[in-house]
C-alpha positions in Angstrom: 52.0 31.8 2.3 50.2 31.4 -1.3 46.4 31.0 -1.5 46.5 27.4 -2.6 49.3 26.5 -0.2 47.7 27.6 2.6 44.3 26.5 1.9 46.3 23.2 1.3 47.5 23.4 4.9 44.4 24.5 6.7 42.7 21.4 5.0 44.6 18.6 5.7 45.2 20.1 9.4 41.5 20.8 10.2 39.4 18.3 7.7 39.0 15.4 10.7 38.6 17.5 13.5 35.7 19.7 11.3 34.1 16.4 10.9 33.9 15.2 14.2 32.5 18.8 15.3 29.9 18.4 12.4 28.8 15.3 13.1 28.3 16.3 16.6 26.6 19.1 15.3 24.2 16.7 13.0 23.2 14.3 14.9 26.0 12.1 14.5 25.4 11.6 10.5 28.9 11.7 8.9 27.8 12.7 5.2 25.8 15.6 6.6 29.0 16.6 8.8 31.3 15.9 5.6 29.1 18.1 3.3 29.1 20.2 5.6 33.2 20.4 6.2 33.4 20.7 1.8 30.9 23.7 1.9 32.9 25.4 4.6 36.4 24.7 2.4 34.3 26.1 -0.4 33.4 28.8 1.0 36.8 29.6 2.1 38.4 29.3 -1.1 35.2 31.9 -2.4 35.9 34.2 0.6 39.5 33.4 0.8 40.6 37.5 0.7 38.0 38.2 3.8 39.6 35.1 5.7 43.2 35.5 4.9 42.5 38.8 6.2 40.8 37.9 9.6 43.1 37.8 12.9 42.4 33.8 13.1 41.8 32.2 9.9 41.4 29.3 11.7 38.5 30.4 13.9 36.8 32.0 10.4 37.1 28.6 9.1 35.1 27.1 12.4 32.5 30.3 12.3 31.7 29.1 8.8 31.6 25.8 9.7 28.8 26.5 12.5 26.9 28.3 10.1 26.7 25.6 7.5 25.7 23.3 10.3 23.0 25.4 10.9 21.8 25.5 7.7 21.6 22.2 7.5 19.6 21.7 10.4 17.1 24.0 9.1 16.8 22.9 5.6 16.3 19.2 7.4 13.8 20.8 9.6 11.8 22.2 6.8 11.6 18.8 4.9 10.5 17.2 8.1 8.0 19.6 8.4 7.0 19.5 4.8 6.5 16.0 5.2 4.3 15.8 8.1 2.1 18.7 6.5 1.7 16.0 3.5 1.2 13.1 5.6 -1.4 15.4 7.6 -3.2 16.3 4.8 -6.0 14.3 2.9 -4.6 13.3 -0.4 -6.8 13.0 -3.1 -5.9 10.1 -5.5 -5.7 10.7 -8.9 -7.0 7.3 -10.9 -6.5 7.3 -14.8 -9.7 5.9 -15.5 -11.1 8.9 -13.7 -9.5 11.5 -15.9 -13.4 12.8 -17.5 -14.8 12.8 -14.3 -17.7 10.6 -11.6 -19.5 10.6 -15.4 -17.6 7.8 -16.4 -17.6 5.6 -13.3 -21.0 6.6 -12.0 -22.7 6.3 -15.4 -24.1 4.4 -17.8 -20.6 4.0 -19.0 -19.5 2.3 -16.1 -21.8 -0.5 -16.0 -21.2 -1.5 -19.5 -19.1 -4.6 -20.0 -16.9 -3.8 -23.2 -15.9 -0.5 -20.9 -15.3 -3.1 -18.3 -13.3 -4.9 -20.3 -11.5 -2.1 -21.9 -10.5 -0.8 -18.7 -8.8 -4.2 -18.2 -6.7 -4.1 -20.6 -5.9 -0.5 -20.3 -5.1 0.0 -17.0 -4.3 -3.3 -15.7 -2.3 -4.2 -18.6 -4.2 -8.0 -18.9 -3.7 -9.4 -22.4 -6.0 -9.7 -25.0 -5.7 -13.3 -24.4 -5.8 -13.3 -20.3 -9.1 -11.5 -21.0 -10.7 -13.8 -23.4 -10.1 -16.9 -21.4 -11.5 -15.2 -17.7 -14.8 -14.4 -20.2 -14.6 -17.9 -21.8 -15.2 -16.3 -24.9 -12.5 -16.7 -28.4 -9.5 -14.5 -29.1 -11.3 -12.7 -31.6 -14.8 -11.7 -30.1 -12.2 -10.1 -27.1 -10.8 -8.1 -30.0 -14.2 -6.9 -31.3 -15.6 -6.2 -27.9 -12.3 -4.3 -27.5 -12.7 -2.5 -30.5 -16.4 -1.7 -30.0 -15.7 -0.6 -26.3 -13.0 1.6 -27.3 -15.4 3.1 -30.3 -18.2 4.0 -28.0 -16.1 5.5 -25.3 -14.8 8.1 -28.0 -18.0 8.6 -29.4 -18.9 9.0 -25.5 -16.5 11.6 -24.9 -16.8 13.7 -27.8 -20.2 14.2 -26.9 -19.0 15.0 -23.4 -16.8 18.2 -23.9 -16.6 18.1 -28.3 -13.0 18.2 -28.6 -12.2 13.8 -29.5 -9.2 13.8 -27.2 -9.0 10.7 -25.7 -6.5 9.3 -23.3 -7.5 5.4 -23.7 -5.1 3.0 -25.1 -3.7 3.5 -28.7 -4.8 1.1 -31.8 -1.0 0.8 -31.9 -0.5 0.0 -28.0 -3.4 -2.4 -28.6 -1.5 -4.4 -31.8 1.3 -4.5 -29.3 -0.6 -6.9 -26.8 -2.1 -9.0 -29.6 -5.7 -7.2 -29.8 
C-alpha cells in the first residue's frame, strides 16, 4: 500500500476512536483530544518509514497517541503551576505617573495643583474642558495651567537625572483634546 493511501486508511479508520481515547485521556476536553489525534497523524506522516516498518502500525499510531497525551498534560500542568506561582506572588504595580520614582508623588511635586491637574488629563484622559468646569475656572486658564504644569515638570525632571526625556503627554496629543 502507497504512503498516502495508507495513511489515508489508517485515518479515516482510527480518527474517532483516537478521539474518544484522548479525550478520556484529557479530562474529557475534545480540542485538547483532537489536537492531540492531528499531532499523532503528524507525526506519523514525519515518521511514516519507522511506522510502516513496525509489526503493528496500528499500535505505533496509539503509542504516539499516549505520548502526545502526555505531553499535553504536562505542558497544562506547567501553566497551572506557572499560574499559581504568579497569583502567589506579590505583584508590584507599575503606575505611569510613577515612572521617575516616590520623588514625584511624595514631593513637592505632588502637592502642586497644575501637576494635579496635569496628571488628569494625562492619565485619566479628562478633557481640557471636563477639567475646567470641575475647577470652575475658563477654557483658557485650564490651558495655561496645563501649559505651565507641563513646563515645570520638564524643568523638574531635567534637574532630576539631566537627560530632558519626558514621558508626559505630547503638545500634539494635547491639541488633540482641545488644550
Amino acid at each position: 500500500m502507497e504512503r498516502q493511501e495508507l495513511f489515508e486508511t489508517l485515518y479515516l479508520e482510527m480518527y474517532h476512536k483516537l478521539v474518544g481515547y484522548a479525550a478520556r485521556g484529557l479530562e474529557g476536553n475534545l480540542d485538547l483530544a483532537e489536537e492531540a489525534v492531528q499531532d499523532t497523524f503528524r507525526i506519523f506522516w514525519l515518521k511514516y518509514d519507522q511506522a510502516a516498518a513496525s509489526p503493528n502500525v496500528r499500535g505505533w499510531i496509539v503509542n504516539t497517541l499516549k505520548g502526545e497525551i502526555l505531553n499535553i498534560r504536562r505542558t497544562r500542568a506547567r501553566m497551572a503551576n506557572l499560574v499559581a506561582q504568579l497569583s502567589a506572588t506579590p505583584q508590584v504595580v507599575t503606575v505611569a505617573r510613577d515612572e521617575h520614582g516616590l520623588d514625584v508623588e511624595y514631593g513637592d511635586l505632588g502637592k502642586d495643583p497644575d501637576y494635579q491637574l496635569l496628571c488628569e488629563f494625562a492619565l485619566e484622559q479628562r478633557t481640557v474642558k471636563e477639567l475646567a468646569q470641575s475647577r470652575g475656572i475658563t477654557i483658557a486658564a485650564c490651558k495655561k495651567r496645563l501649559e505651565r504644569a507641563r513646563k515645570r515638570l520638564r524643568k523638574y525632571f531635567e534637574e532630576m537625572d539631566g537627560s530632558g526625556h519626558l514621558s508626559v503627554t505630547s503638545e500634539r496629543t494635547m491639541k488633540e483634546r482641545g488644550s
